[in-house]
DSSP file (Angstrom, degrees, kcal/mol; ACC not computed):
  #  RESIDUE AA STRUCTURE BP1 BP2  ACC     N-H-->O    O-->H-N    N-H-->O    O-->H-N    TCO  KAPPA ALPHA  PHI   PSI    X-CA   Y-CA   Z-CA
    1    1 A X              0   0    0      0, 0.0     2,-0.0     0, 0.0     0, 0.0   0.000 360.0 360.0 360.0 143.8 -190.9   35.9  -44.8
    2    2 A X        -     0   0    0      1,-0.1     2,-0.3    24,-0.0    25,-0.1  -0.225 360.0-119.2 -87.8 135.3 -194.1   36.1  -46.5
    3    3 A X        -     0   0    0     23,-0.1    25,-2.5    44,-0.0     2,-0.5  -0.776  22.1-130.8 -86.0 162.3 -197.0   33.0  -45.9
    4    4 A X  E     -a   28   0A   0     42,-0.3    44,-2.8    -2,-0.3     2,-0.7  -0.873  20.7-172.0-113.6 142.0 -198.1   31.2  -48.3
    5    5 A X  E     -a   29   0A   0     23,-1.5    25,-1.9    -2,-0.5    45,-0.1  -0.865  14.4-149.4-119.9 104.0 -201.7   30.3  -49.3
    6    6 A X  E     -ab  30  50A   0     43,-2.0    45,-1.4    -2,-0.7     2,-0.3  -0.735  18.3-151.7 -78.2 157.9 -202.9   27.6  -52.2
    7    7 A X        -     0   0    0     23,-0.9    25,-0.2    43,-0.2     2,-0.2  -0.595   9.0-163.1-110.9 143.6 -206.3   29.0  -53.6
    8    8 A X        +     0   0    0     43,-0.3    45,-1.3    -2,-0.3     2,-0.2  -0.720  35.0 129.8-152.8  98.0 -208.4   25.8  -54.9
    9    9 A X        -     0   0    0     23,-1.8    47,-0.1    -2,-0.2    23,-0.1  -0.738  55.1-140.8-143.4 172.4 -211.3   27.0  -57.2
   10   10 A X  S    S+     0   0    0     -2,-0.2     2,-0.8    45,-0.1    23,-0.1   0.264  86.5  87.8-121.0   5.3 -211.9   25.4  -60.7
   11   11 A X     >  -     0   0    0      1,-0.2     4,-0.5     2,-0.1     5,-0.1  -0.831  62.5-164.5-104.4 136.0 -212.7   29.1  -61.7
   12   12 A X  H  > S+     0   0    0     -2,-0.8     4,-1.4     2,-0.1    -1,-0.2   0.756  87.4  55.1 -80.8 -14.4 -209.7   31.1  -62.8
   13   13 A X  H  > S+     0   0    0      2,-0.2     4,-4.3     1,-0.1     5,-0.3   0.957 110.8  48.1 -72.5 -61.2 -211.4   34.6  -62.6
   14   14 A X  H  > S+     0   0    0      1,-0.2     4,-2.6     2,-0.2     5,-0.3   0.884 111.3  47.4 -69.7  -3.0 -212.3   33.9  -58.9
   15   15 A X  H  X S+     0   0    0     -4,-0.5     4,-2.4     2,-0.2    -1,-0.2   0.952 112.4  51.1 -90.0 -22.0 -208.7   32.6  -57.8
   16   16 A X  H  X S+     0   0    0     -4,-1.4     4,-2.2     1,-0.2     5,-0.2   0.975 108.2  51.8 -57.1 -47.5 -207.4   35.5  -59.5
   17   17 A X  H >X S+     0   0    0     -4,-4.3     4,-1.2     2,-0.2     3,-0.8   0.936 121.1  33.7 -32.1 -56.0 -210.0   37.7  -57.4
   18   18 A X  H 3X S+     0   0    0     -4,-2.6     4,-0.5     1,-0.3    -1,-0.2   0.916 114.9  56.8 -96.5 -39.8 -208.8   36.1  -54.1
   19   19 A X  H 3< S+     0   0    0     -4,-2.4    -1,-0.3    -5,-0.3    -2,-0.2   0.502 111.4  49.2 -67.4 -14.3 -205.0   35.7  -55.3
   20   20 A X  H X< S+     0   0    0     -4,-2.2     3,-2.1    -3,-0.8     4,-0.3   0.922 105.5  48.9 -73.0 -78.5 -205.0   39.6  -55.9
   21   21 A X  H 3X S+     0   0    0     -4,-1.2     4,-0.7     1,-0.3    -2,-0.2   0.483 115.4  50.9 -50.9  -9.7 -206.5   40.9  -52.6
   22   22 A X  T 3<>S+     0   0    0     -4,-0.5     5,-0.8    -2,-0.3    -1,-0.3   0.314 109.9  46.0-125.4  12.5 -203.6   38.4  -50.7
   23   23 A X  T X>5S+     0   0    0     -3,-2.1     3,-2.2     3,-0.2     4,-0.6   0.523 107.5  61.4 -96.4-104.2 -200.5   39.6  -52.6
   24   24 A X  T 345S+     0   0    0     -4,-0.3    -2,-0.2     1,-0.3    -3,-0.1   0.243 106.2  44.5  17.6 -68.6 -202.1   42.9  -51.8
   25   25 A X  T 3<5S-     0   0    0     -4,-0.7    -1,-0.3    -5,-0.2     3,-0.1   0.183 127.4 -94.3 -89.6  19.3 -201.6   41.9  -48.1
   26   26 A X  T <45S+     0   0    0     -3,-2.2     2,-0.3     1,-0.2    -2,-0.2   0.256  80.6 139.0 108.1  -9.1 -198.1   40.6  -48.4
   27   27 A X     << -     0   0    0     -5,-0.8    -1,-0.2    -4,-0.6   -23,-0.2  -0.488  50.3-134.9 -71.1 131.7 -199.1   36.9  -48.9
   28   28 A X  E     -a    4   0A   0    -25,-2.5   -23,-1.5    -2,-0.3     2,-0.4  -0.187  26.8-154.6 -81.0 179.2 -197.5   34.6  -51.4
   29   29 A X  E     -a    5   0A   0    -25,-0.2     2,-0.3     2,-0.0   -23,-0.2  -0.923  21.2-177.4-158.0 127.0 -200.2   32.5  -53.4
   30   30 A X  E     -a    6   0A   0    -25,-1.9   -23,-0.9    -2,-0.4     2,-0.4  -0.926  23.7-152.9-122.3 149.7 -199.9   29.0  -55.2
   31   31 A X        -     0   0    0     -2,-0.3     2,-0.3   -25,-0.2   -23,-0.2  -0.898  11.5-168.2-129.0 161.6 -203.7   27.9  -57.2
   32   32 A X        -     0   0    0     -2,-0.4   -23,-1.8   -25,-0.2     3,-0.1  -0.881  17.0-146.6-140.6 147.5 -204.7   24.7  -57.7
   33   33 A X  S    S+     0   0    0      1,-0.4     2,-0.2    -2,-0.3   -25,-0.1   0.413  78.1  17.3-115.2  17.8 -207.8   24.5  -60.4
   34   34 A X  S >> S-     0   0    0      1,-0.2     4,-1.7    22,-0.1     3,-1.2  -0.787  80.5-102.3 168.8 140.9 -209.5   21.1  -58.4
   35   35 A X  H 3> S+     0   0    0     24,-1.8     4,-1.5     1,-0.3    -1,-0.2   0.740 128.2  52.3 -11.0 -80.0 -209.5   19.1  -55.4
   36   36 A X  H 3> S+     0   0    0      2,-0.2     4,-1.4     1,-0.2    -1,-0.3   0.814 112.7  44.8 -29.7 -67.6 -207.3   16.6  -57.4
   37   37 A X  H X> S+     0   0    0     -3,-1.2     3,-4.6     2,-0.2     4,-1.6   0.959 108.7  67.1 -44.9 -70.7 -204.5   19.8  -58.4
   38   38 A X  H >X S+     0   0    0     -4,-1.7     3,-0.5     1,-0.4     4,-0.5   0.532  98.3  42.9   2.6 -89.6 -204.8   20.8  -54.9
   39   39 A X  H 3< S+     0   0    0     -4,-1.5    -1,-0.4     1,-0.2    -2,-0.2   0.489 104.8  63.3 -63.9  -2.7 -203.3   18.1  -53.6
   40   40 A X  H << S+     0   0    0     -3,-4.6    -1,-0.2    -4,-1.4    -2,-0.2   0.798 102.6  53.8 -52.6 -45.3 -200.6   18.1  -56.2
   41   41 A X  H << S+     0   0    0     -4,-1.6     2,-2.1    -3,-0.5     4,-0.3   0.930  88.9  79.6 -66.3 -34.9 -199.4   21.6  -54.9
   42   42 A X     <  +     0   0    0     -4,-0.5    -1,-0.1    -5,-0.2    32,-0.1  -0.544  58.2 139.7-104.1  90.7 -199.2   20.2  -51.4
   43   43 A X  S    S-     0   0    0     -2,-2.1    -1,-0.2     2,-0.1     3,-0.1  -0.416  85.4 -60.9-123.8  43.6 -195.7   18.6  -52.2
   44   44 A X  S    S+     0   0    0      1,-0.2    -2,-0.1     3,-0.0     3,-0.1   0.109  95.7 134.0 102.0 -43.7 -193.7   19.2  -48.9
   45   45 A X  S    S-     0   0    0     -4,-0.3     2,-0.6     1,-0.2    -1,-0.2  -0.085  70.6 -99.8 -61.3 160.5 -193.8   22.9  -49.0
   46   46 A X        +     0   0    0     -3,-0.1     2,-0.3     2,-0.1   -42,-0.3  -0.657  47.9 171.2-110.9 106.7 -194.5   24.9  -46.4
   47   47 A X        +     0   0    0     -2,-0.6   -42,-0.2    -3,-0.1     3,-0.1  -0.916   5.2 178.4-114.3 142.7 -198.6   26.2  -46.9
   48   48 A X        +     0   0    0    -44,-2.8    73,-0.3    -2,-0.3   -43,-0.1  -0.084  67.8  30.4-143.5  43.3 -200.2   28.2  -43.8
   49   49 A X        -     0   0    0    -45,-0.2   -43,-2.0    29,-0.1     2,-0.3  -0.665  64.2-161.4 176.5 120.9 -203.4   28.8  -45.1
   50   50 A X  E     -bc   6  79A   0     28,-2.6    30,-1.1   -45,-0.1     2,-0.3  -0.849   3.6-169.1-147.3 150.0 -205.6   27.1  -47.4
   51   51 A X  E     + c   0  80A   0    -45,-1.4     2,-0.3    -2,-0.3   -43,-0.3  -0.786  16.5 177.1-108.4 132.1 -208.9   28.6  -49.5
   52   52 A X  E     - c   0  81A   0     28,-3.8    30,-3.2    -2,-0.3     2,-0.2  -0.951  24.5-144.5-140.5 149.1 -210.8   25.7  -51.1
   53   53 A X        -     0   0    0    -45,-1.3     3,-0.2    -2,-0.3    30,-0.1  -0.640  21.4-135.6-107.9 165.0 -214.2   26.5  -53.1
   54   54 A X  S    S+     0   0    0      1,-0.3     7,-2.7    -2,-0.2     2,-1.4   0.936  83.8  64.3 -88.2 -62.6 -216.8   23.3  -52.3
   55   55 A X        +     0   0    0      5,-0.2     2,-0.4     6,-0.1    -1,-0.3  -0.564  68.9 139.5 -51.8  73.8 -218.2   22.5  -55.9
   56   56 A X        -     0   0    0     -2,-1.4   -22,-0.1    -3,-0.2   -21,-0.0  -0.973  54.1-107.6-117.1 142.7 -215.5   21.3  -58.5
   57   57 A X  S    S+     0   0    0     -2,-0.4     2,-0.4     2,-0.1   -22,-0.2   0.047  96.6  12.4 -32.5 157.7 -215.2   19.1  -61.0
   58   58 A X  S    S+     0   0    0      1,-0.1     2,-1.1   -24,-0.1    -1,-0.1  -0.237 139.6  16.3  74.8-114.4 -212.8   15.7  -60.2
   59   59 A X  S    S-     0   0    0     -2,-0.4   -24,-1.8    -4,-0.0    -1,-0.1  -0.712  82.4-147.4-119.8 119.2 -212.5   16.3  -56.5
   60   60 A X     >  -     0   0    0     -2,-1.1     4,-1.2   -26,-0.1    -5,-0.2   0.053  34.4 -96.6 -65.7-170.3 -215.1   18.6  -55.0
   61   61 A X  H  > S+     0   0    0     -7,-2.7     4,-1.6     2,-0.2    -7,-0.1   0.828 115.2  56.0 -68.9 -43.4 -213.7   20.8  -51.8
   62   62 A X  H  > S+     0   0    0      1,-0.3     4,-2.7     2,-0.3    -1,-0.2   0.751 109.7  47.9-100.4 -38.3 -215.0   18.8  -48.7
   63   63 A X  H  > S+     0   0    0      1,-0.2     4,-1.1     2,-0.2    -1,-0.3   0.768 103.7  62.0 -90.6 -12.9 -213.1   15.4  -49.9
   64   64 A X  H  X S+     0   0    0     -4,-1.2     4,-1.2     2,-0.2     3,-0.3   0.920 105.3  47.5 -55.9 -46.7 -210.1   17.3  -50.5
   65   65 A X  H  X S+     0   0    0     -4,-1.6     4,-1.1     1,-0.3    -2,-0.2   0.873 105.0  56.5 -48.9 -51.3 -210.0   18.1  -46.9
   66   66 A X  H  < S+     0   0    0     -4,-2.7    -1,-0.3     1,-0.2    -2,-0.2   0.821 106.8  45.0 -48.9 -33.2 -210.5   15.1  -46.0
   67   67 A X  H  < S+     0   0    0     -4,-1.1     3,-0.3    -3,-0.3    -2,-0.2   0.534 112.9  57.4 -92.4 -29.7 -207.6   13.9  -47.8
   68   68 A X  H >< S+     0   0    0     -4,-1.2     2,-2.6     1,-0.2     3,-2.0   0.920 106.3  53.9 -39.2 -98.5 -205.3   17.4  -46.2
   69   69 A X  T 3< S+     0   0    0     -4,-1.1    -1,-0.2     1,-0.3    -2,-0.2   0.166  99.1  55.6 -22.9 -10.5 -206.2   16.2  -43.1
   70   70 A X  T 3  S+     0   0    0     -2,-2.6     2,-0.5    -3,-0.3    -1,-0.3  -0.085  92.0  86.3-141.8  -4.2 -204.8   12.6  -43.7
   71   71 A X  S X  S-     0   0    0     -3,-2.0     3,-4.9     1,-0.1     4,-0.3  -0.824  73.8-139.4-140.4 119.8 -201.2   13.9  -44.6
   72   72 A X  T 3  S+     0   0    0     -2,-0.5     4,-0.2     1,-0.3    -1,-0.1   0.708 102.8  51.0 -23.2 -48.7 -198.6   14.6  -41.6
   73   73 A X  T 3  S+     0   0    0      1,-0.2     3,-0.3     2,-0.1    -1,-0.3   0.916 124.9  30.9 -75.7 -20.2 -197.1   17.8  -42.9
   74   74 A X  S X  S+     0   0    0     -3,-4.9     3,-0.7     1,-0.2    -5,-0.2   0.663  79.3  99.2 -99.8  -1.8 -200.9   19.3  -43.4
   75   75 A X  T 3  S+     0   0    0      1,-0.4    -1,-0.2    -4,-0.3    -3,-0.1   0.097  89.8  43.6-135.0 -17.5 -203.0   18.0  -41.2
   76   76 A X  T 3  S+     0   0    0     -3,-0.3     2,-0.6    -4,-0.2    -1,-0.4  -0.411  84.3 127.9 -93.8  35.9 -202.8   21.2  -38.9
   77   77 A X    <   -     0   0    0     -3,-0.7    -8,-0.1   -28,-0.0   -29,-0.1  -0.867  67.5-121.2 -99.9 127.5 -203.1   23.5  -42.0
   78   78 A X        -     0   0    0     -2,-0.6   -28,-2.6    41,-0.2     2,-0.5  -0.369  31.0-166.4 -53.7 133.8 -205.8   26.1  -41.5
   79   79 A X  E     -c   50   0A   0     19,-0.2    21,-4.3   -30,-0.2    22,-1.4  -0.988   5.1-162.5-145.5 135.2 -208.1   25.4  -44.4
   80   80 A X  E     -cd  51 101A   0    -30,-1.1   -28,-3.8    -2,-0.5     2,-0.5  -0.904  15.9-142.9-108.2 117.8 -211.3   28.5  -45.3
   81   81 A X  E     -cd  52 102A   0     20,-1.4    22,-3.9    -2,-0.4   -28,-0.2  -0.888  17.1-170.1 -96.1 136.0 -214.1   27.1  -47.5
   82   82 A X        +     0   0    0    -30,-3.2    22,-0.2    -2,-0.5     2,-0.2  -0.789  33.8 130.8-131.0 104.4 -215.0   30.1  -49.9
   83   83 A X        -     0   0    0     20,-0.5    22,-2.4     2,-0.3   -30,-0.0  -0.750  67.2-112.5-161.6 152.5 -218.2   28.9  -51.6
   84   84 A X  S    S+     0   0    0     20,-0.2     2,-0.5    -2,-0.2    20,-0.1   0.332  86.7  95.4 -94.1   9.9 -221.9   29.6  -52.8
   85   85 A X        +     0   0    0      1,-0.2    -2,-0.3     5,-0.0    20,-0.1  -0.923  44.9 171.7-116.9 135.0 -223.3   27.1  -50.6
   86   86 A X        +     0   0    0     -2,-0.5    -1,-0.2    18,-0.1    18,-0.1  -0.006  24.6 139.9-127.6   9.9 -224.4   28.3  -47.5
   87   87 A X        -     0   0    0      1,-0.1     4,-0.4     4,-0.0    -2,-0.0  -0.337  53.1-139.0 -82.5-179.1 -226.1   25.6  -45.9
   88   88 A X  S  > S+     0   0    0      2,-0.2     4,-2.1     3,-0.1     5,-0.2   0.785 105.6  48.1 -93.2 -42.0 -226.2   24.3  -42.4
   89   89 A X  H  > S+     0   0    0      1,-0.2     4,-1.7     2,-0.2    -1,-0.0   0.924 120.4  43.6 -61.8 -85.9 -226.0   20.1  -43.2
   90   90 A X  H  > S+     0   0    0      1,-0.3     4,-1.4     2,-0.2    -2,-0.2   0.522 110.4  53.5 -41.7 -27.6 -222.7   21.0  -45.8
   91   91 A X  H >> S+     0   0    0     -4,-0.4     4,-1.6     1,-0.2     3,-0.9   0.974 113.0  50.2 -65.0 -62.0 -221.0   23.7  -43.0
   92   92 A X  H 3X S+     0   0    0     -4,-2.1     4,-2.1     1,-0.3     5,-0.2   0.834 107.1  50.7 -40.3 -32.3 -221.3   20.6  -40.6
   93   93 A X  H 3X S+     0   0    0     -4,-1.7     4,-2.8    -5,-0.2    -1,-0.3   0.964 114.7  38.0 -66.2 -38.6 -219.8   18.5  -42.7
   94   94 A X  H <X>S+     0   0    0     -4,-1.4     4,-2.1    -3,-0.9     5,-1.4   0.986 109.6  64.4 -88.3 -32.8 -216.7   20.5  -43.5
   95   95 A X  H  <5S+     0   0    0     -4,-1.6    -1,-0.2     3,-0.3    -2,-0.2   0.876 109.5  38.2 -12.2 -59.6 -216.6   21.6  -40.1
   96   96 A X  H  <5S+     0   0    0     -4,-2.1    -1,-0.2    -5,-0.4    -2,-0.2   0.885 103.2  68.9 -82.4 -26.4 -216.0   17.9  -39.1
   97   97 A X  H  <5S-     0   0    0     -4,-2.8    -2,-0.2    -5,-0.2    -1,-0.1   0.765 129.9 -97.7 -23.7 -45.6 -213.8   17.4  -42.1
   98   98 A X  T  <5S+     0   0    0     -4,-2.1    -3,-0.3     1,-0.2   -19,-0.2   0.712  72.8 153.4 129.4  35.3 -211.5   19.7  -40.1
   99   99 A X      < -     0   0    0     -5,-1.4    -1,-0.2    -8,-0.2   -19,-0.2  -0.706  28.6-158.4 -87.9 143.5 -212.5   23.3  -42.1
  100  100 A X        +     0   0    0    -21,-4.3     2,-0.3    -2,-0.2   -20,-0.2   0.824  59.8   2.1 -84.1 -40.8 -212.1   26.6  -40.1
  101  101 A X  E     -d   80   0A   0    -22,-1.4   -20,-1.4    14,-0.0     2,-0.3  -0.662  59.2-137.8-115.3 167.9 -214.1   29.2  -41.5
  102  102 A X  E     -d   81   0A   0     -2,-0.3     2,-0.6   -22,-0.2   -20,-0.2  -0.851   7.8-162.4-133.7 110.2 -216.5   29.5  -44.1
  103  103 A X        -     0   0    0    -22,-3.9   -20,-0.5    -2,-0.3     2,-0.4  -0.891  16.4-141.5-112.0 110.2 -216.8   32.4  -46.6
  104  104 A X        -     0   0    0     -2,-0.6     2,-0.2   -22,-0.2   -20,-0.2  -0.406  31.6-108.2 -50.4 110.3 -220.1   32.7  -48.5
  105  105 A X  S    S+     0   0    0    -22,-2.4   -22,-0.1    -2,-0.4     3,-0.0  -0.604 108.6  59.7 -58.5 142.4 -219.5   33.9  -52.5
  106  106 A X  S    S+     0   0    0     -2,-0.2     2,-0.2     1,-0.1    -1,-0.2   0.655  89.6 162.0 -61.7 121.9 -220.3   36.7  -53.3
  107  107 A X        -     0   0    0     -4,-0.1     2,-0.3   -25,-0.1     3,-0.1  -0.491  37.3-126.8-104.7 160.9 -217.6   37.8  -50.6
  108  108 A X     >  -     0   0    0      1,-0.2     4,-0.7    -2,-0.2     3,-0.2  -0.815  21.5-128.0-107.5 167.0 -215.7   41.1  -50.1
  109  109 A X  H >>>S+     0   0    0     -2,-0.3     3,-3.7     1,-0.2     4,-2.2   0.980 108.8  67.3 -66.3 -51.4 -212.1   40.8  -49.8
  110  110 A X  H 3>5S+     0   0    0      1,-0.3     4,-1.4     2,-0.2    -1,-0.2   0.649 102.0  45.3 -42.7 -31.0 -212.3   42.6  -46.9
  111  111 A X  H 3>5S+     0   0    0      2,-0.2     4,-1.2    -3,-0.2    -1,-0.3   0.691 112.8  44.5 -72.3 -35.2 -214.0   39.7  -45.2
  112  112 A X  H <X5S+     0   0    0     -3,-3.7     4,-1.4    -4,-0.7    -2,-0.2   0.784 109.6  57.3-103.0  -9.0 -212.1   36.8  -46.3
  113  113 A X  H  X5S+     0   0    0     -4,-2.2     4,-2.6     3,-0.2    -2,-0.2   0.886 107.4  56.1 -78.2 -32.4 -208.8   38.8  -45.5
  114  114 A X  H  <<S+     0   0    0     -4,-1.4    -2,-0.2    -5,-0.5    -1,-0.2   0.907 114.9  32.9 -29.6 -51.6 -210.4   39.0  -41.9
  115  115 A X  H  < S+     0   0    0     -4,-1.2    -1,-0.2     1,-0.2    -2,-0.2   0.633 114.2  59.1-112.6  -5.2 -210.8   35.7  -41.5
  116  116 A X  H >X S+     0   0    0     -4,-1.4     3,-1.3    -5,-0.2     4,-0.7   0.974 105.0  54.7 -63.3 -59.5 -207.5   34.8  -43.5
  117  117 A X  T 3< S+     0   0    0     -4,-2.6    -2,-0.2     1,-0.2    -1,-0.2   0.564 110.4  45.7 -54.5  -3.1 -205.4   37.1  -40.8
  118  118 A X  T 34 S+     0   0    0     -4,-0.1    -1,-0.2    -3,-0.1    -2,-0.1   0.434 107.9  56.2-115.5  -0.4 -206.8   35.0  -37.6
  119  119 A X  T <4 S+     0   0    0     -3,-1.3     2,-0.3    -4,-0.1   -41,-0.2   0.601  96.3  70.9-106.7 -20.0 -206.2   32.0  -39.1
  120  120 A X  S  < S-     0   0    0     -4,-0.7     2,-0.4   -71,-0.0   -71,-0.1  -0.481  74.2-143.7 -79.0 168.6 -202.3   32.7  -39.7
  121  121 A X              0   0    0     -2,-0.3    -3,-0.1   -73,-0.3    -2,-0.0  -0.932 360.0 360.0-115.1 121.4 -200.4   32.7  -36.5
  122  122 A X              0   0    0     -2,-0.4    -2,-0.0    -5,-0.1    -5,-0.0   0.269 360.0 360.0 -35.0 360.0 -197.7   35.8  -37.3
């Protein structure tokens, strides 16, 4: 059975970018267009991966996590910030937030399916 991965970006061009290159690799793919959607998608179902951009409208990336983290069925859900901010204060923060990875924009696929595949458990 396939996993599945919400995308959480408030641009629809890049969650298509990212939501093409992971159907590519056999992954199923739910988008969310803000923090706020996000967590709308995360309704019981079973997510085992999730890509969250930092900057959006409503509720940016970092308090969305916080707010994963804080519900039982997600709260071990792998969660990849893929974002133009590259600093060292903001990593720490989503780092302690609970984030695993970070993927700088402009990205290759190849790179964020790298760190998408170590982050699944098969």
């Amino acid at each position: 059975m396939a996993k599945t991965i919400l995308i959480v970006d408030d641009s629809a061009s890049l969650r298509q970018i990212v939501a093409i290159a992971l159907k590519g690799a056999g992954y199923d793919v739910i988008e969310g267009s803000d923090g706020n959607d996000g967590l709308s998608k995360l309704d019981g179902k079973k997510v085992n991966l999730i890509i969250s951009d930092v900057n959006m409208p409503g509720m940016d990336g970092l308090t969305m996590v916080t707010e994963i983290k804080k519900m039982p069925n997600y709260k071990f859900t792998p969660i990849i910030m893929l974002t133009t901010e590259a600093g060292a204060d903001l990593k720490a923060q989503g780092k302690a937030a609970g984030v695993k990875a970070w993927v700088v924009k402009p990205f290759k696929p190849d790179q964020m399916l790298d760190a998408v595949s170590k982050l699944i458990v098969p």
